[in-house]
Backbone as CSV, one residue per row, in Angstrom:
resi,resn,N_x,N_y,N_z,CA_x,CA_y,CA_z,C_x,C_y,C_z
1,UNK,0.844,-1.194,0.000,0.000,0.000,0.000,0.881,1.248,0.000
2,UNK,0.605,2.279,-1.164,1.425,3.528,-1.267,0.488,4.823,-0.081
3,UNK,1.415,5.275,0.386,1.475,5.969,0.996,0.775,8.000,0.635
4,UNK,0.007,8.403,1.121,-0.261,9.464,1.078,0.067,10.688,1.862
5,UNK,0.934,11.518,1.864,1.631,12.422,2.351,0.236,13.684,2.296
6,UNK,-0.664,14.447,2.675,-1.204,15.545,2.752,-0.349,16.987,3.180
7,UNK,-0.334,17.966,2.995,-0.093,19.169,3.116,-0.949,20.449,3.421
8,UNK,-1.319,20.908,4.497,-2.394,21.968,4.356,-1.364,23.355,5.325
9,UNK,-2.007,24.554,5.074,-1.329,25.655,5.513,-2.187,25.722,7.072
10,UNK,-1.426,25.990,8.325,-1.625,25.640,9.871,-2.652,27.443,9.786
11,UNK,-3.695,27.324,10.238,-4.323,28.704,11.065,-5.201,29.185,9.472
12,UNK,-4.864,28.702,7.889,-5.585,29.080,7.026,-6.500,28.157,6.386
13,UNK,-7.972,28.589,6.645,-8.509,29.992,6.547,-8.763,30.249,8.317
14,UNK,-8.422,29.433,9.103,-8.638,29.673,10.459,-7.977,28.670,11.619
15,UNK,-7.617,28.352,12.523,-7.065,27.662,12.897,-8.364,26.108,13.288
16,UNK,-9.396,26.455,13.546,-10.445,25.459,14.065,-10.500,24.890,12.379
17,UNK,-10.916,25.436,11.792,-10.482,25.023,10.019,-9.301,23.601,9.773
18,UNK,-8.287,24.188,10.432,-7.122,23.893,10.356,-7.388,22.294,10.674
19,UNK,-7.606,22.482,12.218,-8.134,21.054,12.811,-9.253,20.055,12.248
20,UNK,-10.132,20.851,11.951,-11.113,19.783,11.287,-10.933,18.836,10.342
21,UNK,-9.753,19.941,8.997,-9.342,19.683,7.679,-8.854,18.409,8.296
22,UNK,-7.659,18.376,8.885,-6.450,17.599,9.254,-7.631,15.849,10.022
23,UNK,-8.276,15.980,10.617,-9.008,14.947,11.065,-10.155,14.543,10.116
24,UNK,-10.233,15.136,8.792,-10.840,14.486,7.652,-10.210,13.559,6.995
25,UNK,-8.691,14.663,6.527,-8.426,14.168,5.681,-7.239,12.760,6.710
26,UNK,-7.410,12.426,7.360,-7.087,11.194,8.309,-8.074,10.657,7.975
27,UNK,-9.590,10.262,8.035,-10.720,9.611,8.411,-10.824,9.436,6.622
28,UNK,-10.283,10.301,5.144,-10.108,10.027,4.594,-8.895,9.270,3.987
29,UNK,-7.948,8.955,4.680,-7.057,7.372,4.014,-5.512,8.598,4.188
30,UNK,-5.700,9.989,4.460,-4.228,10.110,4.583,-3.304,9.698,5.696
31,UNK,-2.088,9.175,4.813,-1.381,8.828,6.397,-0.621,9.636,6.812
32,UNK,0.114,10.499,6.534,0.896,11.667,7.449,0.460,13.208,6.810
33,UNK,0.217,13.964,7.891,0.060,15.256,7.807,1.134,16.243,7.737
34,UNK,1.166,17.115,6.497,2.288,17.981,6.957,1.495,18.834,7.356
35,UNK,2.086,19.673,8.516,1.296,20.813,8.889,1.963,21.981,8.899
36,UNK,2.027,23.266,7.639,2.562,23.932,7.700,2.694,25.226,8.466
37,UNK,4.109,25.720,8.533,4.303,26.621,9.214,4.313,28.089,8.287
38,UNK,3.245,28.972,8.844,3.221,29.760,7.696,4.273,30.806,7.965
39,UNK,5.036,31.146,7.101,5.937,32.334,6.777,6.341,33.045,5.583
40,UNK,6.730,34.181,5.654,6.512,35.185,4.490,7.146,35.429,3.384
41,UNK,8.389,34.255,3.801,9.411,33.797,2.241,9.614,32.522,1.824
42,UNK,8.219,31.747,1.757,8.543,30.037,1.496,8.936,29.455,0.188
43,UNK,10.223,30.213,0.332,11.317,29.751,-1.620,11.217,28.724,-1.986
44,UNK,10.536,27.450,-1.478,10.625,26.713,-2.336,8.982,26.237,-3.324
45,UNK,7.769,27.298,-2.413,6.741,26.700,-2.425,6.241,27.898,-3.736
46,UNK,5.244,27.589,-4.367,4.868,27.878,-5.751,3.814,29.132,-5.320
47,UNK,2.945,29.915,-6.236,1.860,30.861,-5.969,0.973,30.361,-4.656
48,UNK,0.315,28.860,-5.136,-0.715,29.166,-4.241,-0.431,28.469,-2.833
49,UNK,0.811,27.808,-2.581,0.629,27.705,-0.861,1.505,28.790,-0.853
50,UNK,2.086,30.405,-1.437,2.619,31.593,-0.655,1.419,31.943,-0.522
51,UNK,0.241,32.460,-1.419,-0.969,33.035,-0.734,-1.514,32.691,0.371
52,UNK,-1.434,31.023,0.558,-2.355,30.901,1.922,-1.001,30.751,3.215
53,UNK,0.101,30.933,2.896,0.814,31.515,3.664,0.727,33.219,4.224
54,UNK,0.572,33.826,3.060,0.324,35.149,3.277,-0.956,35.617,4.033
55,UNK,-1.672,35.013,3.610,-3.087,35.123,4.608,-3.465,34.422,5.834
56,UNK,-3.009,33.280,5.985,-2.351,33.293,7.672,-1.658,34.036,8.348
57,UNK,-0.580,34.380,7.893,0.363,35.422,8.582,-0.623,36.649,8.554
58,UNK,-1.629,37.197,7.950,-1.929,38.639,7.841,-3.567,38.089,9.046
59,UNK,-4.197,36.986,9.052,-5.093,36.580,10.222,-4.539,36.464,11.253
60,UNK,-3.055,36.746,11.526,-2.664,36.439,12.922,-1.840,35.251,13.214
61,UNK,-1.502,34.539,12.178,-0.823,33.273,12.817,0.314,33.725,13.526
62,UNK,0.321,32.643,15.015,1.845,32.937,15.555,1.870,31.084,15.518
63,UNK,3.499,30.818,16.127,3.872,29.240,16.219,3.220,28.824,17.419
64,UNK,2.267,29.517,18.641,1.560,29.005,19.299,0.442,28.286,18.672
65,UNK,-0.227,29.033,17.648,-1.499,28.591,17.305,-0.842,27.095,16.339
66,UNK,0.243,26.530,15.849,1.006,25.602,15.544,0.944,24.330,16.438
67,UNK,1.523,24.732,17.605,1.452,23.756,19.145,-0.169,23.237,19.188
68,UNK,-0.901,24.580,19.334,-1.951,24.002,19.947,-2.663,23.086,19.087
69,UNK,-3.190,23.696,17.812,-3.141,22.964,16.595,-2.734,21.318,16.464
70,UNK,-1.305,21.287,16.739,-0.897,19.943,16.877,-1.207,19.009,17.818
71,UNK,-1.444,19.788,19.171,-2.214,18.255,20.448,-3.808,18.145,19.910
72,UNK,-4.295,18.365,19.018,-5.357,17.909,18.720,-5.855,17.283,17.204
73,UNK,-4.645,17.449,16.972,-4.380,16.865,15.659,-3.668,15.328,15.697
74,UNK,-2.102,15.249,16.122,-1.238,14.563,16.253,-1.825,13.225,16.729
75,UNK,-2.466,12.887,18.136,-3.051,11.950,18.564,-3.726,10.704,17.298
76,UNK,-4.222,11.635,16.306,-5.473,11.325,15.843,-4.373,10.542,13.718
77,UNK,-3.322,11.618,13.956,-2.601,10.802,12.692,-1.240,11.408,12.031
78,UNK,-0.593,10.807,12.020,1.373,10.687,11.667,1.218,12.106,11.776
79,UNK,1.704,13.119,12.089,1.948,14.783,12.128,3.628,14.989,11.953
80,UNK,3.809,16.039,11.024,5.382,16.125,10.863,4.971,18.174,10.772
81,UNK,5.972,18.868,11.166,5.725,20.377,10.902,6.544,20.276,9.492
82,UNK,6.040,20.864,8.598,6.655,21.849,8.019,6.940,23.174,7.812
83,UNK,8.517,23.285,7.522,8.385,25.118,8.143,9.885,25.562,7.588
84,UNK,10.146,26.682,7.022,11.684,27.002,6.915,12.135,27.042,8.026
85,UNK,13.367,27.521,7.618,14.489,27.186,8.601,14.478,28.190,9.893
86,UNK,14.081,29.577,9.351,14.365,30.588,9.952,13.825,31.041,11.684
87,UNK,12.194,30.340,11.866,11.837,29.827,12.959,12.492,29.171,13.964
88,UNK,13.097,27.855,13.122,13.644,27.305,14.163,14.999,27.665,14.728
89,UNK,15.523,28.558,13.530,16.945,29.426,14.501,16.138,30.278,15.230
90,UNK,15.401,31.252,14.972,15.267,32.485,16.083,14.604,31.604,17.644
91,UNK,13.478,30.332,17.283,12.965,29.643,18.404,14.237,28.959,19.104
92,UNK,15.070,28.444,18.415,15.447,27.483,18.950,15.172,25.704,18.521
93,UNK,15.917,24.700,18.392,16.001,23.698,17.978,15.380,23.095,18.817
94,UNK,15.898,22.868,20.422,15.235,22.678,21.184,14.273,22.616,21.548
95,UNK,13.464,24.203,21.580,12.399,24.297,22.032,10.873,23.864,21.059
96,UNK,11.344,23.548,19.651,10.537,22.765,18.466,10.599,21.512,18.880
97,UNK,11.728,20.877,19.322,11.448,19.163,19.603,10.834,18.888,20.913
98,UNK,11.043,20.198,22.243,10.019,19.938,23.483,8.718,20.026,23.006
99,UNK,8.100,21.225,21.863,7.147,20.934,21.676,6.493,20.052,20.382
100,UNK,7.256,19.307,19.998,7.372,18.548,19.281,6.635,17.048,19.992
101,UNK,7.314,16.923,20.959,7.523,15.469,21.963,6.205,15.718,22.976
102,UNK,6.001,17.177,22.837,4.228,17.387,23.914,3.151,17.233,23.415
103,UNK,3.445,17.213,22.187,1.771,17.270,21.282,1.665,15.855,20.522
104,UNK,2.902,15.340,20.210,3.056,14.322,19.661,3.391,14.297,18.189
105,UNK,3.662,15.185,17.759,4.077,15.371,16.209,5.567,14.490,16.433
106,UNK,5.622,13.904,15.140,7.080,13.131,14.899,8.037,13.722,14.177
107,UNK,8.577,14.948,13.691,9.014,15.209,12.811,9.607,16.608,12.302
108,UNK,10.442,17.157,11.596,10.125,17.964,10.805,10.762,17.911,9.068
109,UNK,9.931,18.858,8.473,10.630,19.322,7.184,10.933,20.244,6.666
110,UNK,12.000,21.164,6.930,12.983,22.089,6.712,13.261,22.285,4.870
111,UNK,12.335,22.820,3.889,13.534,22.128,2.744,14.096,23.257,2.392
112,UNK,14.519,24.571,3.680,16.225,25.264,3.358,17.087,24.861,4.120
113,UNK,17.148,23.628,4.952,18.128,23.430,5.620,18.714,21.863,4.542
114,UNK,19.904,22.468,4.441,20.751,21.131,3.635,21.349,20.198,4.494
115,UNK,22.328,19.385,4.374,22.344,18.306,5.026,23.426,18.808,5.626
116,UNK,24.446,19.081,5.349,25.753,19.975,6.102,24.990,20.685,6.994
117,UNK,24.208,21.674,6.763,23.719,22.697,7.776,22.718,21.844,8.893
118,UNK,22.386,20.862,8.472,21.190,20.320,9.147,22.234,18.995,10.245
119,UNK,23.339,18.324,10.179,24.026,17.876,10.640,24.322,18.329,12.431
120,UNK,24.541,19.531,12.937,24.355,19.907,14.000,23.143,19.594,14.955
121,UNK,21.900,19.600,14.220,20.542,19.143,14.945,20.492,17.745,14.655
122,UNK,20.670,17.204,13.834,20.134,16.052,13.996,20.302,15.023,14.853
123,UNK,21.363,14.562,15.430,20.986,14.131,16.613,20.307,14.064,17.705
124,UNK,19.998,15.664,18.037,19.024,16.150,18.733,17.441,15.767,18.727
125,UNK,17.543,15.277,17.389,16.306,15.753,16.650,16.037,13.824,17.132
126,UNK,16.607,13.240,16.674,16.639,11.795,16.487,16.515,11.185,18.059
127,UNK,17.449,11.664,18.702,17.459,11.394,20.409,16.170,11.383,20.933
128,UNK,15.684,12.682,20.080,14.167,12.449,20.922,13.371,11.857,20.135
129,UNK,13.788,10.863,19.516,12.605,9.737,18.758,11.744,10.899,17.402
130,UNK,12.499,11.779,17.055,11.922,12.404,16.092,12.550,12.468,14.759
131,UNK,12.060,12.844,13.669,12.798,12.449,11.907,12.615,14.059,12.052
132,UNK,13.976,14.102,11.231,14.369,15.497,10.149,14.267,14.800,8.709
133,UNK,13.095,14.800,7.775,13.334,14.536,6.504,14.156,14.747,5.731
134,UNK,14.737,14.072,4.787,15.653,14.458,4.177,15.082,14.742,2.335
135,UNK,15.577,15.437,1.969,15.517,15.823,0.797,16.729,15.162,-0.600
136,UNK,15.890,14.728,-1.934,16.521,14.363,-2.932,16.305,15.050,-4.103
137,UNK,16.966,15.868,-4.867,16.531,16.554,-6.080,17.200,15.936,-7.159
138,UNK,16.400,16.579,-8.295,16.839,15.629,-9.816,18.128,15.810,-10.372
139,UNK,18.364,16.970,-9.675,19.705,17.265,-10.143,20.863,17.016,-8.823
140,UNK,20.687,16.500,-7.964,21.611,15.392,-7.507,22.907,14.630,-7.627
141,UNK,23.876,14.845,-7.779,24.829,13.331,-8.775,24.382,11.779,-7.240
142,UNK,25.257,10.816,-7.722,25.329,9.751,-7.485,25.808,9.596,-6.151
143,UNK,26.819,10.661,-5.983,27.400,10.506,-4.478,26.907,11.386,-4.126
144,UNK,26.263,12.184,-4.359,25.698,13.337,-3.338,23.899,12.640,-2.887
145,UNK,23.387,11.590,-3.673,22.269,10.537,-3.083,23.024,9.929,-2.214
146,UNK,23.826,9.233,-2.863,24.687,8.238,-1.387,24.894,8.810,-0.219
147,UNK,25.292,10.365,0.056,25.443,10.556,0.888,24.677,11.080,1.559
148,UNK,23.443,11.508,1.182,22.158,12.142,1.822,21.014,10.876,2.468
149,UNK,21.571,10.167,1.706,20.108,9.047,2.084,20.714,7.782,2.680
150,UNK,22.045,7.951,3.163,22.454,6.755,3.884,22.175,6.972,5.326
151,UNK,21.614,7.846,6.005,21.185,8.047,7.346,19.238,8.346,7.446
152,UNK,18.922,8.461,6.314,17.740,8.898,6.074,16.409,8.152,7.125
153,UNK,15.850,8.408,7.876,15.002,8.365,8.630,13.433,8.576,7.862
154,UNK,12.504,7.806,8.322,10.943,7.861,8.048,10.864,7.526,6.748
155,UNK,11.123,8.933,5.665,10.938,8.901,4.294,12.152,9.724,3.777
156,UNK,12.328,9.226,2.518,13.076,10.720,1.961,11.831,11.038,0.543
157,UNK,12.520,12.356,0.768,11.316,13.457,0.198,11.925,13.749,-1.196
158,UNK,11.091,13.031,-2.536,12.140,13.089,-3.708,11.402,14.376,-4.305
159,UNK,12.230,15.130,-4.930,11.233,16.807,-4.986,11.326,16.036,-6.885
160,UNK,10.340,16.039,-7.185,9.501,15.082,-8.641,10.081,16.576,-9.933
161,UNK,10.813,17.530,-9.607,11.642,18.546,-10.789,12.080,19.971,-9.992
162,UNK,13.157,20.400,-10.608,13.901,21.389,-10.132,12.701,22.812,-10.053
163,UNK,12.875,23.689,-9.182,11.522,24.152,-9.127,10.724,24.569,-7.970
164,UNK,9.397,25.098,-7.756,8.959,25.180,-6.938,7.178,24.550,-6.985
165,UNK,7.174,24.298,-5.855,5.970,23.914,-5.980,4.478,23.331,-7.069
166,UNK,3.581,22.898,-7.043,2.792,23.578,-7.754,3.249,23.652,-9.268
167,UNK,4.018,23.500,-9.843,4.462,23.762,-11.012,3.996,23.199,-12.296
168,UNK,3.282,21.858,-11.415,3.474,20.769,-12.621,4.374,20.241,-14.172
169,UNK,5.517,20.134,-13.340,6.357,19.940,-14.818,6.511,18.465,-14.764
170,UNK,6.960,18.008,-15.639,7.260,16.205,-15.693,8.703,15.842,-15.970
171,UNK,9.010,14.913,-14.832,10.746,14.613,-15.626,10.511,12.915,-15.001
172,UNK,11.268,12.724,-15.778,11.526,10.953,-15.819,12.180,10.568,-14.576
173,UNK,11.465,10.434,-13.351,12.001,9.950,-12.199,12.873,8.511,-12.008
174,UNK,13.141,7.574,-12.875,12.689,6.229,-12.446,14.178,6.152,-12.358
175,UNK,15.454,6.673,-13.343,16.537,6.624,-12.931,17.396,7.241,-11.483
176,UNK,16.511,8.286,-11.102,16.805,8.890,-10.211,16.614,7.831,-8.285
177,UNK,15.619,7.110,-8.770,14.844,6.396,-8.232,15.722,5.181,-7.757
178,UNK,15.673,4.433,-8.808,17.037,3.466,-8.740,17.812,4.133,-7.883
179,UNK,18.680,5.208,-8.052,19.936,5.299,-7.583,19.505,4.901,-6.044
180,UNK,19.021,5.887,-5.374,17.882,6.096,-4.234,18.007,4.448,-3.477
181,UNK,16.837,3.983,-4.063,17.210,2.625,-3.128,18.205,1.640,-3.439
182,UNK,19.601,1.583,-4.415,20.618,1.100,-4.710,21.093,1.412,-3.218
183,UNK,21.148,2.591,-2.676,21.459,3.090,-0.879,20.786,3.261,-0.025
184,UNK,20.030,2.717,-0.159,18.739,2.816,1.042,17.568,2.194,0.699
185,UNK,16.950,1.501,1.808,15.798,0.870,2.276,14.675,1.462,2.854
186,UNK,15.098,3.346,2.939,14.040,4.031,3.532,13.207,4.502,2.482
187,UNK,11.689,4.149,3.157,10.966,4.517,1.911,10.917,5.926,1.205
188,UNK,10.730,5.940,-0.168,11.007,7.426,-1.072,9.622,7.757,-1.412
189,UNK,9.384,8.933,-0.755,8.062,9.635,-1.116,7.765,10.590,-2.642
190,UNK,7.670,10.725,-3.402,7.890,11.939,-4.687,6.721,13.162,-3.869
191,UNK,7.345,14.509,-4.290,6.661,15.551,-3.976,6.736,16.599,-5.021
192,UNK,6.191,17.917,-4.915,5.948,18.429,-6.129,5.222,18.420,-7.717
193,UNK,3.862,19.183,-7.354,2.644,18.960,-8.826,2.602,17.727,-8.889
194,UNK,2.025,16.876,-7.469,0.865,15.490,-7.382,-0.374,16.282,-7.143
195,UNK,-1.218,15.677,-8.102,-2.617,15.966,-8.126,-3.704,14.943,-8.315
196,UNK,-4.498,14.917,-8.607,-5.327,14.207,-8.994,-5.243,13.190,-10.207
197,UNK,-4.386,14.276,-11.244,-4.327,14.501,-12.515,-3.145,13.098,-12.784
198,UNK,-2.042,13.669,-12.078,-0.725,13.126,-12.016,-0.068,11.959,-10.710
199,UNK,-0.697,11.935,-10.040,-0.425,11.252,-8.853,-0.024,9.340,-9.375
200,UNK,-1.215,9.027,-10.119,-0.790,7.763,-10.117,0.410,7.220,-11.029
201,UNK,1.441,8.315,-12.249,1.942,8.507,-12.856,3.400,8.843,-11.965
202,UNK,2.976,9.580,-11.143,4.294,9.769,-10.283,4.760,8.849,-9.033
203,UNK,3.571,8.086,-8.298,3.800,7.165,-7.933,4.740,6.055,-8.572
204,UNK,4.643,5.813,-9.254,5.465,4.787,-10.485,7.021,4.725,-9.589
205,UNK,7.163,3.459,-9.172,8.471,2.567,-8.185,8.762,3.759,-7.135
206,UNK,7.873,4.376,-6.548,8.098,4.691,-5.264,6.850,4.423,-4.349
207,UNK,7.010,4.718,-2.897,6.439,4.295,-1.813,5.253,5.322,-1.681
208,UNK,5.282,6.456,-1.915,4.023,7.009,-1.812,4.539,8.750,-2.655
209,UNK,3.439,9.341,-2.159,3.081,10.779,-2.882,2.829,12.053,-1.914
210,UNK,3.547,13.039,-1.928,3.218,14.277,-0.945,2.057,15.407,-1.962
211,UNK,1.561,15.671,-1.798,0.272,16.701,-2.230,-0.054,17.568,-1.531
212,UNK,0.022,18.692,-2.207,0.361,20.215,-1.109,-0.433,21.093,-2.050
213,UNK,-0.185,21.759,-3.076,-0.878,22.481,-3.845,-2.495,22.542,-3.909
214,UNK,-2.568,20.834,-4.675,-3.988,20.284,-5.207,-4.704,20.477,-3.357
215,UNK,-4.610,20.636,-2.463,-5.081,20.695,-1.364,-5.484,22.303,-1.245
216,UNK,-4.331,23.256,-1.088,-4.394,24.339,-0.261,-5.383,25.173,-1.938
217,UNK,-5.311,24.644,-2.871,-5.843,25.613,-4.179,-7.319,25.709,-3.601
218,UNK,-7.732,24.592,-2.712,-9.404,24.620,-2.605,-9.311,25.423,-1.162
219,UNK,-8.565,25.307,-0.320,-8.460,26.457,0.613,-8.958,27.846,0.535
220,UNK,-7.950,28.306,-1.083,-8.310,29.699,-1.149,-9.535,29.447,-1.838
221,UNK,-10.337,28.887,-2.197,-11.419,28.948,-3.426,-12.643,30.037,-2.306
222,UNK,-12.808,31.388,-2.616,-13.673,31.872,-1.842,-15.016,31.533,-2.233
223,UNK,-15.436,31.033,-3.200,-16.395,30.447,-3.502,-17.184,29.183,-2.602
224,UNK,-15.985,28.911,-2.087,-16.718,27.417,-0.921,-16.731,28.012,0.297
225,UNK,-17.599,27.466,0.915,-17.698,27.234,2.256,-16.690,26.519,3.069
226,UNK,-16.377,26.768,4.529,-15.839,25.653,4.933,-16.013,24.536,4.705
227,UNK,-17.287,24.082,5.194,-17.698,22.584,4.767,-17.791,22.447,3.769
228,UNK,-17.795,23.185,2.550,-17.368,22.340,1.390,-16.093,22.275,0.963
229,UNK,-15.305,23.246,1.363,-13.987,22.682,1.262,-13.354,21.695,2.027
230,UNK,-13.680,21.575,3.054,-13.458,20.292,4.043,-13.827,18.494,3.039
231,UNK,-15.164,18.693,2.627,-15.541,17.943,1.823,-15.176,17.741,0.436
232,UNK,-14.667,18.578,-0.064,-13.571,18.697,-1.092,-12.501,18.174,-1.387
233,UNK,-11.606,18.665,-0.093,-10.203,17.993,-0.069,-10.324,16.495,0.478
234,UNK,-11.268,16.154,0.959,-11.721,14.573,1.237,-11.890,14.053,0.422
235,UNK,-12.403,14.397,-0.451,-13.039,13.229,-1.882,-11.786,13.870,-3.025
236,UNK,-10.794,14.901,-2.573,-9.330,14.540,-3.507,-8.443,13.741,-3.113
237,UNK,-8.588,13.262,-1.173,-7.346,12.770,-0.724,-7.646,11.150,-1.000
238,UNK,-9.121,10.942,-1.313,-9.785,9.816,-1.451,-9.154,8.756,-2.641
239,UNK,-9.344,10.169,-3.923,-9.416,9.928,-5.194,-7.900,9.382,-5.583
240,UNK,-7.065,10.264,-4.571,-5.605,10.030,-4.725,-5.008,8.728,-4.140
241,UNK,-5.765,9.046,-3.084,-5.032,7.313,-2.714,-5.331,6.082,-3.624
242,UNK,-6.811,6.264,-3.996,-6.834,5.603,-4.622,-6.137,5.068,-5.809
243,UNK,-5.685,6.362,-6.663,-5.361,5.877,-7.354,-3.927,5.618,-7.683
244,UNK,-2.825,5.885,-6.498,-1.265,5.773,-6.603,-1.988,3.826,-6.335
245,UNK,-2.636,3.385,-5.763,-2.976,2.130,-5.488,-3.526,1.183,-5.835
246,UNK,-4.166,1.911,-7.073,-4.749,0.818,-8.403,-3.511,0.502,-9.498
């Protein structure tokens, strides 16, 4: 069974929002939640999760409403934060994995922290029974996979083209792929423009699919209601599992 990675923006369009989404799309077949951390330069993420970044941050999000968010989330299914880097220097490393280890989230995903830079925490991170994801891009060489994914914990996060978010471009994963588990046994997630559309196509010899865009696009849709966007992203997270699994 392939794996479904979800993505939604933490506090947008509200933080009770936030919670509901996250315990749907569980009760709908996803197995780990990213729960993002909204901030006001997310370089790697495409138009529409910066907007619903931008409009969290302008409703008020702080990293409390994050915590709290997470003890009522986490209990209920796999929780990992996602968030740049820049938080967790001004917070502290520390004080993300105490509240990390209180709410029950397992995790984080950093994708401006590289593996050199990210080397100092990770132990930290690991000691307390928690994963720092690691990241694989297409443009990669051979020893620079070998050396990223020979410690790799939970999943590694294969970013599916050079790029940001949302993009939907297509590149021929399957060599990249190979290399990947030629060094490792940890399962490889693909991320970047999975949709509905593309998901069961990008699944192809990996373990599952991260979906971030096709989620937060019905977020902003001011046209829906909560509950129908709630009901929305349920019958996409549905459609998706399904079909990395047919």
């Amino acid at each position: 069974m392939k794996n479904l990675v979800a993505y939604i923006t933490t506090g947008f369009p509200s933080l009770d929002f936030t919670i509901d989404a996250a315990l749907t799309l569980a009760d709908a077949g996803v197995d780990t939640l990213e729960l993002g951390m909204p901030f006001s330069d997310p370089v790697a993420d495409g138009p529409v999760i910066e907007a619903a970044n931008l409009k969290a941050l302008q409703n008020g999000f702080k990293l409390e409403h994050l915590f709290e968010a997470s003890t009522k989330i986490a209990p209920h299914i796999d929780t990992l934060w996602m968030g740049y880097f820049n938080p967790f220097y001004h917070k502290g490393m520390e004080h993300f994995i105490a509240q990390a280890q209180k709410s029950g989230v397992n995790g984080f995903i950093i994708p401006d922290l590289p593996l050199e830079e990210a080397k100092p925490y990770k132990p930290a991170i690991e000691a307390a029974g928690l994963s720092l994801i690691d990241f694989i891009a297409p443009t990669d060489t051979e020893a620079r996979i070998q050396q990223i994914v020979t410690d790799a914990k939970k999943f590694i996060y294969l970013v599916a083209y050079a790029g940001i978010t949302g993009a939907g471009k297509s590149e021929d994963l399957q060599p990249i792929i190979s290399t990947i588990k030629r060094y490792s046994d940890t399962p490889v997630y693909v991320g970047f423009g999975v949709d509905q559309n593309t998901a069961k196509d990008k699944a192809v010899g990996v373990d599952g699919v991260i979906v971030g865009s096709a989620f937060v696009k019905v977020l902003l849709d001011e046209s829906l209601s909560d509950t129908q966007k709630i009901k929305k992203i349920s019958q996409i997270a549905k459609e998706i599992k399904e079909k990395i699994n047919s």
